[in-house]
N, C-alpha and C positions, 0 to 999 in steps of 0.2 A: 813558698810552701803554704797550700791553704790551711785552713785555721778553724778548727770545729769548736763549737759550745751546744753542751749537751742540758739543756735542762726543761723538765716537765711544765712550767708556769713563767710564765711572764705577768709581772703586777705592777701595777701605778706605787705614786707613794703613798697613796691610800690603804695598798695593799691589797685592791682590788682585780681579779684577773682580767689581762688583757688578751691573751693569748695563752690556750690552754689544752695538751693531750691528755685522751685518754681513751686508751687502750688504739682503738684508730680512728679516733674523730677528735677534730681538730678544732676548737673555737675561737673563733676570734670574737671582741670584744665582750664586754657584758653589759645586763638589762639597762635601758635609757641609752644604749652608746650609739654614736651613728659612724661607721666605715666610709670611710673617702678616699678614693684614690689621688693619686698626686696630679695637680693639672700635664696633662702631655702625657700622663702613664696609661696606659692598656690591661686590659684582662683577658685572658680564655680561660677556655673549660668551667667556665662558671653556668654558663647557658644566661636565659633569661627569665623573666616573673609575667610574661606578657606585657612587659613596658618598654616603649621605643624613646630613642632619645630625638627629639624635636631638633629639623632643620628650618630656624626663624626665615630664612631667606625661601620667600615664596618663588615657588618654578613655574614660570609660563610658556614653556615651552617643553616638548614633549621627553621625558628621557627614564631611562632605565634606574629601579628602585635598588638599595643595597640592604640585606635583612638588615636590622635593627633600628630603623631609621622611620621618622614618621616623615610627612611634608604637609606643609600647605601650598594647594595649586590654584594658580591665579587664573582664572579662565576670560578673563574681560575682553579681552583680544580677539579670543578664541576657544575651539576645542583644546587639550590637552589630552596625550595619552600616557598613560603610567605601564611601563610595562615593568611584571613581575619579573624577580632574580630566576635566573637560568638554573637548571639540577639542585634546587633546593634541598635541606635536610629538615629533617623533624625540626618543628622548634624555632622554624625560620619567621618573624613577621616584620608585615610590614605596617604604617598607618598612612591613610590619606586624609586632606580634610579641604575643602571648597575654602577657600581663603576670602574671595570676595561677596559668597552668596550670589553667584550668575553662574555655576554647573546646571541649575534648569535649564536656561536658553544655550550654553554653550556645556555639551557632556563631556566628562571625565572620562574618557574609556581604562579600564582596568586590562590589560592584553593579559593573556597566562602563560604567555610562552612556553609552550609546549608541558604545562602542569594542568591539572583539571582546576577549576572554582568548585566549591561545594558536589562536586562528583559530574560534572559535566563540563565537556571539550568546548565551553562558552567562554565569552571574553564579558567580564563585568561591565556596568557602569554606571556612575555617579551621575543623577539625573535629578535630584532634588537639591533647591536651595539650604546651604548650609547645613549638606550632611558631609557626616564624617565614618571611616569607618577603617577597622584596623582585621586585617588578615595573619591569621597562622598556618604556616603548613602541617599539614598533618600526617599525611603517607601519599604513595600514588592513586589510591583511588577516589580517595575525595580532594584530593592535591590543599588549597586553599580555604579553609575556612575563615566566615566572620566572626569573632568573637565579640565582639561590641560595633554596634553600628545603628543612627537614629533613624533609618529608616530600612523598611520590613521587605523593599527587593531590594536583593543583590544583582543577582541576572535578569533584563527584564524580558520577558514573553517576544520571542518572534514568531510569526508564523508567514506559512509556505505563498511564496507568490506564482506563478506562473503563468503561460499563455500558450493559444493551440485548443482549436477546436472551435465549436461554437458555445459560446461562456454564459452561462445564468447564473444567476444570485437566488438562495436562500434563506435567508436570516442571515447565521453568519457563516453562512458556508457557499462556497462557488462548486461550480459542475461544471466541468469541458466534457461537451459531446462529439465522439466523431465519428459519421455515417458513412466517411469512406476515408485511404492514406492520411497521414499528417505527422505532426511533431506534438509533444506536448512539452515544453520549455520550462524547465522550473530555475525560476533567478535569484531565489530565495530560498533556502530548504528548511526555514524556522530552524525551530525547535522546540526541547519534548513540554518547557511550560506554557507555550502555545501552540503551534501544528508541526510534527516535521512528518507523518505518513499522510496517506491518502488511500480512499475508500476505491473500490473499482469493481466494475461488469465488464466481461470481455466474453460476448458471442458471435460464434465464426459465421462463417455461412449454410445454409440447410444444402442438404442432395438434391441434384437434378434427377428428373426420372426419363426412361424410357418410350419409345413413340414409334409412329410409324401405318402401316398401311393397315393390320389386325395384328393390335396389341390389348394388353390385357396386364396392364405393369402393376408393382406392387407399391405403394408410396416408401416416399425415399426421408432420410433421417434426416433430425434437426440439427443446427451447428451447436458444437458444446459451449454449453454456461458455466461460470464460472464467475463468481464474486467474492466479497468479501463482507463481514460483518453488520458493517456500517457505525460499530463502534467507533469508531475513531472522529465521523462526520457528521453526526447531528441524530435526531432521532426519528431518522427513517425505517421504513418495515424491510428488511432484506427477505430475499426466499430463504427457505427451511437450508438451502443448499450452502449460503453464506453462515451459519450459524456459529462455528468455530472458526472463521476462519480468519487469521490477522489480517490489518489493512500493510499497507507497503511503506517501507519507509524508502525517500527518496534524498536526492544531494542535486544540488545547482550543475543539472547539465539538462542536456536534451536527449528524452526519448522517442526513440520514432513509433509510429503508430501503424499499424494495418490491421486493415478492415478487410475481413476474408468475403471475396464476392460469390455469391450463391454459384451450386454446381449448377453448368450449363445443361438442360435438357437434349437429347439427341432425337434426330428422327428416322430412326431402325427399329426395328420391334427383337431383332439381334442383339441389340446392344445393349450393354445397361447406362442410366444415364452419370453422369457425373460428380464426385463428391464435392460438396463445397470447401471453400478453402478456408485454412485456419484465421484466425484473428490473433493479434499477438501486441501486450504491452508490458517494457521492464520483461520480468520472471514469467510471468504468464501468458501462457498460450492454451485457444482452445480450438481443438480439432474442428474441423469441416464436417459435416451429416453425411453419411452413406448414401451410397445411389437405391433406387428401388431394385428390385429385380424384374428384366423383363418378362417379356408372354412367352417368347420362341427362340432359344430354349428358355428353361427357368433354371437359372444359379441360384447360387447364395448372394443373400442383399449385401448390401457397402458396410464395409464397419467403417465406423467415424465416433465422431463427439459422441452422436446417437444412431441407432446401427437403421439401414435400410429393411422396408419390408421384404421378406425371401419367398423361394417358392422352390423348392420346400424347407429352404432352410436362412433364416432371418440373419441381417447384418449384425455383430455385437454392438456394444455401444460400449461409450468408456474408452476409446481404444487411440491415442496410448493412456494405461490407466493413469488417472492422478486421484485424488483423495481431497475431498468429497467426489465423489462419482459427478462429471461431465454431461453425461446422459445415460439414455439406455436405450437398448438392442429393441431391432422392431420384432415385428409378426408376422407368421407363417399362412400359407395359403390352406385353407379347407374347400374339400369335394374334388367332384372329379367333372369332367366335361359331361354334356355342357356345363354345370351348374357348379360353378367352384368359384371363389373370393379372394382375392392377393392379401399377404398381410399390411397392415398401418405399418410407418414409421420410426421410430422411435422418439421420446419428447425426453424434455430437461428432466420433468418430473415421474414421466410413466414412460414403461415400455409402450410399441405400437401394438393392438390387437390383433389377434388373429383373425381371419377372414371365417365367413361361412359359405354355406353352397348359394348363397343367393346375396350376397354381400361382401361389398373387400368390408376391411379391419379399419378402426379409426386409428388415426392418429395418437401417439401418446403428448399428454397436454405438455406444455411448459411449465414456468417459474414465473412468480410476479416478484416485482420488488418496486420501492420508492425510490432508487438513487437520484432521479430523475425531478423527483420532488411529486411527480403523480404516480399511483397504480399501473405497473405496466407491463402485460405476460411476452415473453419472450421466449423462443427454438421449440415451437411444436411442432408434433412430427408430420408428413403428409398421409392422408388416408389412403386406402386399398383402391384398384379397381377392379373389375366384374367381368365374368366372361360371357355370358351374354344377359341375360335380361335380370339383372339384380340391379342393386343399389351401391353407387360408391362408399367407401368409406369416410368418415368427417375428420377433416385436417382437426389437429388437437391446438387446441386454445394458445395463444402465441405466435400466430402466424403460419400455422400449417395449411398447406391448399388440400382442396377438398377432393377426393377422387371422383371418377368420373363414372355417372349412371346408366346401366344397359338399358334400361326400358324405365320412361321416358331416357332417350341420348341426353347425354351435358358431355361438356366439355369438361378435362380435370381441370382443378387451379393450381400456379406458382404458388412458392412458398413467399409469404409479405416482405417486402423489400426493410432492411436493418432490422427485423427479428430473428431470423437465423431460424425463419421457421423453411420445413420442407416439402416438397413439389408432390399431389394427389399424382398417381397414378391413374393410366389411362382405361377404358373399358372395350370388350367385344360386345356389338351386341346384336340380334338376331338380324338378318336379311339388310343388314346395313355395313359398309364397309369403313370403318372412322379411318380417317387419314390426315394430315400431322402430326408434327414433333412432339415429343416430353415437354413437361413446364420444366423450367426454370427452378430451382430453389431459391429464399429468401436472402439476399446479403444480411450482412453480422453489424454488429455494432460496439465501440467503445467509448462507456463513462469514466469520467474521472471524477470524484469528489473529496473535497477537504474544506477544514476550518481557516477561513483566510482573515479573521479580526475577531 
């Protein structure tokens, strides 16, 4: 039969309390007393004060911590890894401390096993002579904190390694370029206290235009642009177009790359010529430039990245939309025979113009930006041509070709090969019969940039 005793105070023969209720709180000992458990006894529910109890037998080799427990780790041999306790609770910590002052040359890694460190999916480590440093858990989203520790990183800085393309250095930033198919390999994806996104330009290819025996085509659209910031990559000048826009964060795989090769020119005055094909990296993709419209009959120009010139009714641009606008829709033909002008274009940054009676439409210009480390305009639109004795329209700034002149004859131009600019449109012109194909539109091009040290 057990055996109760009921009473309020427990006292020395001092008559000092040793043990004391009241009302619901419980004391034990008083002022000056120190509590000790019995050797071999245990507690719960006590929690802890942030103080671990020290395991003198230093670990050289790699193993799982237990909360409450500090260690000293021997690293002379070698690395060591300390991996943190599994589904931790509030309250949980641990300590480590470099036992021999050789964690400079041989690191302590900290793993988190599947808990965050100070709010991030990193694995710490001990990379300074003779530091020590003690973690508490906190919750799940900051998992791990330091509370005391002699030196000021915990995690240190990685940033993004990769390979693919053609590679430049600037400062502390790399640039993969690629002018046509490829991979860009990332074997490292950092992270956010040195690099894990990447800055980028992706321009497709510009529109092929129209041709043939007596044509009179409209210039055909540039490939759409599309970049980003450049926040993330150094302090390069992005276009107006990058201004809001985030850079990419990426993870250790491989992306494939394509580079949209300009629309092919035909040689029909039937037909219209070709849109260029997209470019596409990760998430982003940018549309191919519209065809021009041709002489006989005249449709509607190409819609793409940026839309073909029409006659009488212009390619859009934008199309499929995304945000920032890709590009924009070309320009419409003015007059009537003989004396009439195809519309321009469309450019990254302008629509293409409209034609007059004695002139096609310019091109609308492109975008400049520094990704590249210099100034460089990119996807302008192709210029108008002429029905007979006028003046082509001028390919817009980026790589747009120039349309072609009734009186003096020229020949149009392609759009410039990796701007994504678009192909001039051809001309009629008086008592002369022009014969060949459409140009060519410009192939696309994709940069890649980030901070690699």
């Amino acid at each position: 039969m057990a055996s109760t005793i009921k009473v309020n105070n427990i006292q020395n023969q001092c008559g000092a309390n040793i043990a004391n209720k009241c009302g619901t709180t419980i004391t034990l000992g008083a002022s000056g007393d120190t509590i000790t458990l019995a050797c071999g006894a245990s507690q719960t529910g006590f929690g802890r004060t942030g103080t671990v109890d020290w395991d003198t037998t230093a670990k050289t080799a790699s193993f799982t911590a237990v909360s409450g427990t500090g260690y000293f780790v021997n690293t002379t041999s070698g690395t060591v890894t300390v991996t943190l306790p599994a589904t931790p609770s509030a309250g949980d910590i641990v300590a480590i401390s470099d036992y021999a002052g050789t964690s400079a040359t041989n690191n302590i890694t900290i793993a988190r096993n599947g808990s965050n460190i100070e709010g991030l999916a990193e694995n710490a480590v001990i990379n300074s002579t003779r530091e020590a440093r003690t973690y508490v858990y906190v919750d799940g989203t900051q998992g791990w904190v330091p509370v005391n520790t002699n030196d000021s990183t915990t995690i240190p800085p990685a940033y993004i390694t990769a390979t693919g393309g053609t590679i430049t250095c600037c400062g502390d930033y790399k640039i993969h370029t690629f002018t046509g198919p490829g991979t860009f390999t990332v074997t490292c994806a950092g992270n956010p206290l040195g690099s894990n996104t990447v800055d980028y330009l992706v321009v497709a290819g510009g529109g092929g235009a129209s041709g043939g025996t007596a044509n009179y085509a409209a210039g055909s659209g540039a490939g759409g642009f599309r970049e980003s910031s450049g926040a993330a990559s150094g302090c390069y000048t992005a276009s107006p177009l990058g201004a809001c826009v985030s850079a990419l964060p990426v993870s250790s795989t491989s992306y494939p790359i394509t580079v949209g090769a300009g629309g092919a020119g035909v040689c029909c005055e039937t037909t219209p010529g070709n849109n260029g094909s997209p470019s596409i990296f990760s998430t982003i993709t940018s549309a191919g430039g519209g065809w021009g419209a041709p002489g006989n009959p005249a449709p509607t120009g190409g819609p793409g990245g940026s839309g073909g010139g029409g006659a009488p009714i212009a390619g859009t641009g934008n199309t499929p939309p995304v945000s920032p606008p890709q590009g924009n829709p070309g320009g419409t033909q003015a007059g009537a025979p003989p004396n009439f002008g195809r519309g321009g274009g469309g450019g990254a940054t302008a629509a293409g113009a409209n034609g007059t009676p004695t002139s096609g439409g310019n091109g609308g210009n492109g975008a400049t930006t520094s990704i590249s480390a210099s100034p460089t305009t990119y996807a302008g639109g192709g210029g108008g041509g002429v029905f007979e004795g006028g003046t082509g329209g001028t390919g817009g700034t980026g790589g747009g070709g120039n349309g072609a002149n009734g009186s003096p004859p020229s020949t149009a131009q392609a759009g410039t090969a990796n701007t994504g600019g678009g192909a001039g449109g051809q001309s009629l012109f008086p008592g002369i019969t022009p014969s060949g194909c459409g140009q060519n539109g410009g192939s696309g091009i994709v940069i890649i940039r980030y901070k690699y040290q």
